[in-house]
Backbone atoms as SQL, in Angstrom:
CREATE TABLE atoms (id INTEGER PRIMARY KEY, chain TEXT, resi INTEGER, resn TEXT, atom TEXT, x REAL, y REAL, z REAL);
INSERT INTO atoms VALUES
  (1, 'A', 1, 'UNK', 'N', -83.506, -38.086, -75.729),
  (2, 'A', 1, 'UNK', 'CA', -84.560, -39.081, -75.868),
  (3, 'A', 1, 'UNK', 'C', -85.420, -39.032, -74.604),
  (4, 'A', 2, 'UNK', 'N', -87.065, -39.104, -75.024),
  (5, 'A', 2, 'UNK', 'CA', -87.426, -39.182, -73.165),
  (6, 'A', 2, 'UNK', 'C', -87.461, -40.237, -72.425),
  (7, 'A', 3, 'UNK', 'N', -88.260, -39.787, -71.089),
  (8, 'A', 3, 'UNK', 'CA', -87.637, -41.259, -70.523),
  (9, 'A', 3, 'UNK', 'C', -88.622, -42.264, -71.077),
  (10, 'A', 4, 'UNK', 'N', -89.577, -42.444, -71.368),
  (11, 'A', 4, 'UNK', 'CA', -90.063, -42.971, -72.147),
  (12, 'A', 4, 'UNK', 'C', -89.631, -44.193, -73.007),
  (13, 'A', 5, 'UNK', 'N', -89.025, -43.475, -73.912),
  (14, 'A', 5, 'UNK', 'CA', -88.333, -44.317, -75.047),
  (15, 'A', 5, 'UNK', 'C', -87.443, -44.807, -74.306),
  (16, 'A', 6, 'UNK', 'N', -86.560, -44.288, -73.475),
  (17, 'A', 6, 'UNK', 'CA', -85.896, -44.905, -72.567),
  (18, 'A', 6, 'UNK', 'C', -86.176, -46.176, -71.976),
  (19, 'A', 7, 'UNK', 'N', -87.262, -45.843, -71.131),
  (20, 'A', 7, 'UNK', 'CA', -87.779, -47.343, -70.369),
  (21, 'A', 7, 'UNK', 'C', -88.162, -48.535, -71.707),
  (22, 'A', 8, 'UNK', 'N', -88.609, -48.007, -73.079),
  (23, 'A', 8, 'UNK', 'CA', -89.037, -48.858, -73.592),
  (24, 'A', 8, 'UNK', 'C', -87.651, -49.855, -74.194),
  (25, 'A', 9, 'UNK', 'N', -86.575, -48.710, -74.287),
  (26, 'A', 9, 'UNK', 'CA', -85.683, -49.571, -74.710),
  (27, 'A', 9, 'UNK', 'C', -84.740, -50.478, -73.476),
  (28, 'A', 10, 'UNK', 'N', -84.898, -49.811, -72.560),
  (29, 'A', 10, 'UNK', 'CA', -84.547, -51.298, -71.427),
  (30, 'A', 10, 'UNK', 'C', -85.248, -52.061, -71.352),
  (31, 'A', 11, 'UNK', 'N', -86.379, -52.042, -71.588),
  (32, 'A', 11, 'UNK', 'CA', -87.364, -52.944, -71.428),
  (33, 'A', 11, 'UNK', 'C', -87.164, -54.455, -72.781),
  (34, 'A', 12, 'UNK', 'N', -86.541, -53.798, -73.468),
  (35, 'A', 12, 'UNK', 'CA', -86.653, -54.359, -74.694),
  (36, 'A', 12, 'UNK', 'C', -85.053, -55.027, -74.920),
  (37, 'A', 13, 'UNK', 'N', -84.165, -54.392, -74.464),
  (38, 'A', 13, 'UNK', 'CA', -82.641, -54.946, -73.927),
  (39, 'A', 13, 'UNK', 'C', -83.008, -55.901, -73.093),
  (40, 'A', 14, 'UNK', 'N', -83.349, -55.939, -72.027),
  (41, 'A', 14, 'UNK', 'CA', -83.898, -56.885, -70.832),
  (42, 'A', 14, 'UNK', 'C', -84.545, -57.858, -71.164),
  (43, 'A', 15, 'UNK', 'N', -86.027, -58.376, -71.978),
  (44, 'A', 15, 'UNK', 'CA', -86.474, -59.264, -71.892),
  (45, 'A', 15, 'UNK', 'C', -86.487, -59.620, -73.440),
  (46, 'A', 16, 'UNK', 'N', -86.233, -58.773, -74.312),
  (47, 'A', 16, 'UNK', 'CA', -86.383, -59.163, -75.773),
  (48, 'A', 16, 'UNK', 'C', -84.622, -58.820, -76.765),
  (49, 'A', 17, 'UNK', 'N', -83.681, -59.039, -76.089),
  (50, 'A', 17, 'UNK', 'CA', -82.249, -58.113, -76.348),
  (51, 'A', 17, 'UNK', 'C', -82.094, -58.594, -78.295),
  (52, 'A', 18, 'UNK', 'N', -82.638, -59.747, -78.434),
  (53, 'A', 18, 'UNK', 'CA', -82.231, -59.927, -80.074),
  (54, 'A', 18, 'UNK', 'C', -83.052, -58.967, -80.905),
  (55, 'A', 19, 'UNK', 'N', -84.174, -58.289, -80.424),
  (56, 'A', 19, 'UNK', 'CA', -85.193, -57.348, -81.110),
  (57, 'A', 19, 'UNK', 'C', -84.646, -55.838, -80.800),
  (58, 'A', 20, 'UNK', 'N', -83.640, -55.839, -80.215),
  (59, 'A', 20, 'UNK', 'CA', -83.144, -54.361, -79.881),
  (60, 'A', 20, 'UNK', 'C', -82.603, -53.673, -80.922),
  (61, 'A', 21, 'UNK', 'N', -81.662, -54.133, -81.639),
  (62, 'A', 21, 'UNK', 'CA', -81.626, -53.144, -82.871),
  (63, 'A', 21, 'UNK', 'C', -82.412, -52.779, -83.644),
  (64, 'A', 22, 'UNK', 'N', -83.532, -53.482, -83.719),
  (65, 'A', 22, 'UNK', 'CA', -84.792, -53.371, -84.470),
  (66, 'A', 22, 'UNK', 'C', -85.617, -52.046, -84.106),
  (67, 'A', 23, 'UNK', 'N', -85.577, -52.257, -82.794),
  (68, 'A', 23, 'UNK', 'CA', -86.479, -51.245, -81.767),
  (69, 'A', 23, 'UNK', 'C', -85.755, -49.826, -81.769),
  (70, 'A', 24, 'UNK', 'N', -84.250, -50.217, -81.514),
  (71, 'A', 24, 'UNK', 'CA', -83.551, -49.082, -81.404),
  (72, 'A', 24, 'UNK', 'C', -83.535, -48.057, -83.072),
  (73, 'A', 25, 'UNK', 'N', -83.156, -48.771, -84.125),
  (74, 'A', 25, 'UNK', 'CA', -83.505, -48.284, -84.925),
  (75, 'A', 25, 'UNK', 'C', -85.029, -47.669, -85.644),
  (76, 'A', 26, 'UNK', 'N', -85.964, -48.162, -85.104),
  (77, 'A', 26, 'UNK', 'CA', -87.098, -47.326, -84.882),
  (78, 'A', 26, 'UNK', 'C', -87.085, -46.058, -84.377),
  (79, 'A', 27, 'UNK', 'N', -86.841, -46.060, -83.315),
  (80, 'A', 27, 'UNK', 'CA', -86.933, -44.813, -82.432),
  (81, 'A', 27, 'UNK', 'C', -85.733, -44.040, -82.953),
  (82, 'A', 28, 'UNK', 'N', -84.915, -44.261, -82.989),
  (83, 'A', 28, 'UNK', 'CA', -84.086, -43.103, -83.367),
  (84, 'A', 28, 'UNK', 'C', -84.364, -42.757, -85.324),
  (85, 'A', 29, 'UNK', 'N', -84.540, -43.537, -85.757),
  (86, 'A', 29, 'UNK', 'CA', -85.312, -42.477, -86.914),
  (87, 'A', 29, 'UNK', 'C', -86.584, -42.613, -87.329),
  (88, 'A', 30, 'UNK', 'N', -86.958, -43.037, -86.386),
  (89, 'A', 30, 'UNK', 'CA', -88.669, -42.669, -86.931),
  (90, 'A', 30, 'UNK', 'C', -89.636, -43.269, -88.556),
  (91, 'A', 31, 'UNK', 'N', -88.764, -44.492, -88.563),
  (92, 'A', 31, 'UNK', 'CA', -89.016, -45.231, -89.805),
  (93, 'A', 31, 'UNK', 'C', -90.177, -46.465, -89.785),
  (94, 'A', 32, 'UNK', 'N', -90.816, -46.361, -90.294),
  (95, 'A', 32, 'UNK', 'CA', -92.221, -47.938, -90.285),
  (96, 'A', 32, 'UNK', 'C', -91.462, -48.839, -90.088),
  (97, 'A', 33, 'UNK', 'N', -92.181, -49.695, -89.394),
  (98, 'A', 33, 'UNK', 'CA', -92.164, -51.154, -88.972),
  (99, 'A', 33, 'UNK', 'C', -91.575, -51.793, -91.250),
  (100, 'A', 34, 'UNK', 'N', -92.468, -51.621, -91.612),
  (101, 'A', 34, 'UNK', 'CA', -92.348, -52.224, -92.893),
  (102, 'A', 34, 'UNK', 'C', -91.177, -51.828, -93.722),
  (103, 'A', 35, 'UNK', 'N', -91.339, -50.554, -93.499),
  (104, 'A', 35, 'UNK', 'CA', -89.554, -50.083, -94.005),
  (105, 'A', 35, 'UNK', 'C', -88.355, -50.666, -93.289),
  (106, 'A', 36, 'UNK', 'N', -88.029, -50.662, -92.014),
  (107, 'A', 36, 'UNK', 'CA', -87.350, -51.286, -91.605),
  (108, 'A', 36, 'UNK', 'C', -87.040, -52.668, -92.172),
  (109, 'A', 37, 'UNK', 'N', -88.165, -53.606, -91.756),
  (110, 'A', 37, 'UNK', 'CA', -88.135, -54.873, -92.008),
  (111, 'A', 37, 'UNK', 'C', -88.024, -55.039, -93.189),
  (112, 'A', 38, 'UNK', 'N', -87.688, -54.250, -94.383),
  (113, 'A', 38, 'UNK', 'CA', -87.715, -54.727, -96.056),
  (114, 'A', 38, 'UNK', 'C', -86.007, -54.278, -96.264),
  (115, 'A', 39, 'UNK', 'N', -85.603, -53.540, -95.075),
  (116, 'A', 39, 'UNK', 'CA', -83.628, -53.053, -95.667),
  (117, 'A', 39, 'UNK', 'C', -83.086, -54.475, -96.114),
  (118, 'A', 40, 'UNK', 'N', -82.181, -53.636, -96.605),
  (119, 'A', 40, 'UNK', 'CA', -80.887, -54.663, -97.171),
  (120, 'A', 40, 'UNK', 'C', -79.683, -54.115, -96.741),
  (121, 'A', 41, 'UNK', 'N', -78.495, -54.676, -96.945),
  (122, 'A', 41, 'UNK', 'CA', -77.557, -54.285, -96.494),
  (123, 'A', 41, 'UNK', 'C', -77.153, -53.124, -97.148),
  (124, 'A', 42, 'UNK', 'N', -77.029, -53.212, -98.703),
  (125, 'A', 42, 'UNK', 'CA', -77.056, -52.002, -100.048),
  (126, 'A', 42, 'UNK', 'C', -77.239, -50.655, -99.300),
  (127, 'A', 43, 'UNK', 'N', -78.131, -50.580, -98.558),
  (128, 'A', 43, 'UNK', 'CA', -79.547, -49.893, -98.423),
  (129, 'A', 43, 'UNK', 'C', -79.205, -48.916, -97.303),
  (130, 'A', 44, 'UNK', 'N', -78.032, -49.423, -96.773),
  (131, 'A', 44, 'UNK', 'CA', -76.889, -48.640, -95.517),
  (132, 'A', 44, 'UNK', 'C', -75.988, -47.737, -95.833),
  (133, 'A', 45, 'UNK', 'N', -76.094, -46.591, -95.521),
  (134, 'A', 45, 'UNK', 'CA', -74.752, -45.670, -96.014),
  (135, 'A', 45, 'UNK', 'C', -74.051, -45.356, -94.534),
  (136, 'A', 46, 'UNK', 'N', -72.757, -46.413, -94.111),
  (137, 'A', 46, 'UNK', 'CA', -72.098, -46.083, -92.792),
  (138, 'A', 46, 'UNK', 'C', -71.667, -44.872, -92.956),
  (139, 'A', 47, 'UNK', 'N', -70.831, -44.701, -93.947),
  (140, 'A', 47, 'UNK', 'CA', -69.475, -43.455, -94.145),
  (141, 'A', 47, 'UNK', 'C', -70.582, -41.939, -94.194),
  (142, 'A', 48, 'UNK', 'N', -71.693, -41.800, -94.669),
  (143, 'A', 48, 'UNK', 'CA', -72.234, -40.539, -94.845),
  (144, 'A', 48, 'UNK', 'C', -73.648, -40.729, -94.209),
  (145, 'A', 49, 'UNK', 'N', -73.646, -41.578, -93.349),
  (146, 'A', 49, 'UNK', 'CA', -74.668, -42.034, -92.347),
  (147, 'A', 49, 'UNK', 'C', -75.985, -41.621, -92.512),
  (148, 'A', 50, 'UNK', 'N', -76.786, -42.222, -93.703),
  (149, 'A', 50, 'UNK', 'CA', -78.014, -42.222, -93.804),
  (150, 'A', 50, 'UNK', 'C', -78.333, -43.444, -94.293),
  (151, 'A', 51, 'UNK', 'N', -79.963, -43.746, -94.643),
  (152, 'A', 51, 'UNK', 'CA', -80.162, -44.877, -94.527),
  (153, 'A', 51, 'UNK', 'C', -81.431, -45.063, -96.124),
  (154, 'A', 52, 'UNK', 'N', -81.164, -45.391, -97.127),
  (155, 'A', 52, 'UNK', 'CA', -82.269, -45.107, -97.904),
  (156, 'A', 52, 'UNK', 'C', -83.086, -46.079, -98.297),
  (157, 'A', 53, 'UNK', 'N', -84.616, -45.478, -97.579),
  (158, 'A', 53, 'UNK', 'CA', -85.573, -46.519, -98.117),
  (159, 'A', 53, 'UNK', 'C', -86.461, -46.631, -99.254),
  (160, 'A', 54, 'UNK', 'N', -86.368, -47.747, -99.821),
  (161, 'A', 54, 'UNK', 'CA', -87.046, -48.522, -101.360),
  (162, 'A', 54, 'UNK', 'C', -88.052, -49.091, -101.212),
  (163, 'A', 55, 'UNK', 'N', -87.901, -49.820, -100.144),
  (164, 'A', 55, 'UNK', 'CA', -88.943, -50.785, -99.931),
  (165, 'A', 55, 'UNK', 'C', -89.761, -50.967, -98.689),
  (166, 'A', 56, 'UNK', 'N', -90.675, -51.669, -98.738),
  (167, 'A', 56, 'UNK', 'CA', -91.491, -52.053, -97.547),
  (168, 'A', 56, 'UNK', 'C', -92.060, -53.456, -97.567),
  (169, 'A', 57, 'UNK', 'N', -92.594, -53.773, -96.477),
  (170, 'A', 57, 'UNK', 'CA', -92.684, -55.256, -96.558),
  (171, 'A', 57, 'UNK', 'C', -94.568, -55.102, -95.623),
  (172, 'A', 58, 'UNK', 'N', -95.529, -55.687, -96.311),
  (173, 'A', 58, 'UNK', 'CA', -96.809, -55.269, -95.882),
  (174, 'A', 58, 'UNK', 'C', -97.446, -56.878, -96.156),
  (175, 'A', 59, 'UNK', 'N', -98.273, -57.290, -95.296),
  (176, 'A', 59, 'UNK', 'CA', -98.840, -58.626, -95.308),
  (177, 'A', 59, 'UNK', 'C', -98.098, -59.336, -96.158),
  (178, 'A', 60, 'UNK', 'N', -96.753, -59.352, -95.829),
  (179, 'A', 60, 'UNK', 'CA', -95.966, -60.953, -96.879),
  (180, 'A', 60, 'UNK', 'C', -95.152, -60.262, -97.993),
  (181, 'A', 61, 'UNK', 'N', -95.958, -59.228, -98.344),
  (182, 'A', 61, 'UNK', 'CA', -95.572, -58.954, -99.827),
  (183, 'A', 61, 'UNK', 'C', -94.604, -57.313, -99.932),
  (184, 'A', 62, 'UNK', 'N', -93.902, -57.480, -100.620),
  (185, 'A', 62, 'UNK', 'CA', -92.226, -56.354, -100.660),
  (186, 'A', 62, 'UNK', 'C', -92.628, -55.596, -102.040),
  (187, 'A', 63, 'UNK', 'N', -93.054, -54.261, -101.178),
  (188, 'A', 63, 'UNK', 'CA', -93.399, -53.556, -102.446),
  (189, 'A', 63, 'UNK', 'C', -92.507, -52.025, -102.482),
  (190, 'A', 64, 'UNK', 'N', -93.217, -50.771, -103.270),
  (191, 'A', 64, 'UNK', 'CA', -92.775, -49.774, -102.773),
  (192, 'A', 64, 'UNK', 'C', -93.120, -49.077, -101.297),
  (193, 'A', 65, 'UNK', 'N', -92.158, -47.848, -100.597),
  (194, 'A', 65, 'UNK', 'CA', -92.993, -47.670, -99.482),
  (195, 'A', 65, 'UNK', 'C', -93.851, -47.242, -99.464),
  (196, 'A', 66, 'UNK', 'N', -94.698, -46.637, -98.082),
  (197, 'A', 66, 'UNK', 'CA', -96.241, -45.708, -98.225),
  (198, 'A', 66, 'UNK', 'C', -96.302, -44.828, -98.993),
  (199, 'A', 67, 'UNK', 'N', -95.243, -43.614, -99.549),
  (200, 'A', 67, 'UNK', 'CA', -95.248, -42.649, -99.981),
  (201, 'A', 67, 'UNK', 'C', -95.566, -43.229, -101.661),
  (202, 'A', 68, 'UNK', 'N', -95.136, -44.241, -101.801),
  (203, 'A', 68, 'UNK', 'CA', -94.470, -44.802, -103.508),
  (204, 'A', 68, 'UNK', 'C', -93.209, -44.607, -103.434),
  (205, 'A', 69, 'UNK', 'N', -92.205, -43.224, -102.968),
  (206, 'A', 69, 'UNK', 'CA', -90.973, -42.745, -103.233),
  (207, 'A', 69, 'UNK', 'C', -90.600, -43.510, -102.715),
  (208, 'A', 70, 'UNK', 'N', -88.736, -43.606, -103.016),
  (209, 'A', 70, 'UNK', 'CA', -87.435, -43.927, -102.187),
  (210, 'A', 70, 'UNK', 'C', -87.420, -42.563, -101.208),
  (211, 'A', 71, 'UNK', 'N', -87.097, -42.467, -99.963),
  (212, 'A', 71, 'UNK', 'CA', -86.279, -41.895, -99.347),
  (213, 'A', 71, 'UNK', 'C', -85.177, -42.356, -98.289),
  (214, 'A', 72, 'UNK', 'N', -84.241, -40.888, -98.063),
  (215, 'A', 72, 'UNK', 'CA', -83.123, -40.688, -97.003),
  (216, 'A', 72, 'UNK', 'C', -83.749, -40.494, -95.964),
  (217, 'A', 73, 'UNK', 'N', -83.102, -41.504, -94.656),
  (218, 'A', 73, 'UNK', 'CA', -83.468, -41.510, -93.075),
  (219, 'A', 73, 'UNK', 'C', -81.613, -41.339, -92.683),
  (220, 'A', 74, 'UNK', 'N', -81.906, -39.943, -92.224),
  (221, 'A', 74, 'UNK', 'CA', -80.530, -39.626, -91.192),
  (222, 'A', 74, 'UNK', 'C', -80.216, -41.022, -90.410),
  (223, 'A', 75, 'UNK', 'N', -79.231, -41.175, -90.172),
  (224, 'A', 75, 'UNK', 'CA', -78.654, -41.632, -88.881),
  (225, 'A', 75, 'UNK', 'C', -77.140, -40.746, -88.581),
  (226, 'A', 76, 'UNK', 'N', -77.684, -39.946, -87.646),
  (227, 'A', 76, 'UNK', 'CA', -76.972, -38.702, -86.922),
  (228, 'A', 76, 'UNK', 'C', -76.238, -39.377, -85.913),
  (229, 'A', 77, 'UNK', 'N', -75.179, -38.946, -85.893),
  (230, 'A', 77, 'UNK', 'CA', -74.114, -39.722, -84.931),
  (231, 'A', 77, 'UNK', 'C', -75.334, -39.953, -82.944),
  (232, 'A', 78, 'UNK', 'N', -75.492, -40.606, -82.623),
  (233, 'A', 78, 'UNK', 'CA', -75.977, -40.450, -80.988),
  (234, 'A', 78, 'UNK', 'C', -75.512, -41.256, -80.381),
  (235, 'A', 79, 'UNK', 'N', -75.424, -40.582, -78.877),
  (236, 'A', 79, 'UNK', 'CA', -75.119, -41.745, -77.602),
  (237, 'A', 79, 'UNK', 'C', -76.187, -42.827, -77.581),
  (238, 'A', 80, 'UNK', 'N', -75.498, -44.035, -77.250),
  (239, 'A', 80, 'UNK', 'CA', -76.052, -44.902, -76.828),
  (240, 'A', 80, 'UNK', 'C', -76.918, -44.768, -75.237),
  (241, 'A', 81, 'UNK', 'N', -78.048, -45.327, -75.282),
  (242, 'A', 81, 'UNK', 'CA', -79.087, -45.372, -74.247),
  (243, 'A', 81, 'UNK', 'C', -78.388, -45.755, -73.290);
């Protein structure tokens, strides 16, 4: 990760720590703000660690994502920051 993302995520541990999984899960897969914010729990695969998105959440309203499709977002085993 560079240092970059780095500083952003201390930065974000440090003065904002309840928004960190949020943040952290951004950066490590590279998923919209709106995708994120529309998961469900369903929507988690721990055991074969990916993450599949349905939905998105855009001015209020929970629709399909940008693409229209569902897709798979890796979550690849990584060290913690």
């Amino acid at each position: 990760m560079s240092e970059t993302l780095n500083t952003l995520l201390d930065t974000v541990k440090k003065h904002y720590s309840e928004n960190y999984a949020l943040f952290l899960l951004l950066v490590r897969t590279g998923m919209r703000i709106g995708d994120a914010l529309a998961l469900k729990w369903g929507d988690i695969d721990f055991n074969d660690r990916f993450i599949e998105v349905r939905r998105s959440v855009a001015r209020n309203q929970i629709s399909t994502p940008k693409s229209g499709k569902a897709r798979r977002v890796d979550m690849s085993l990584q060290p913690m920051p």
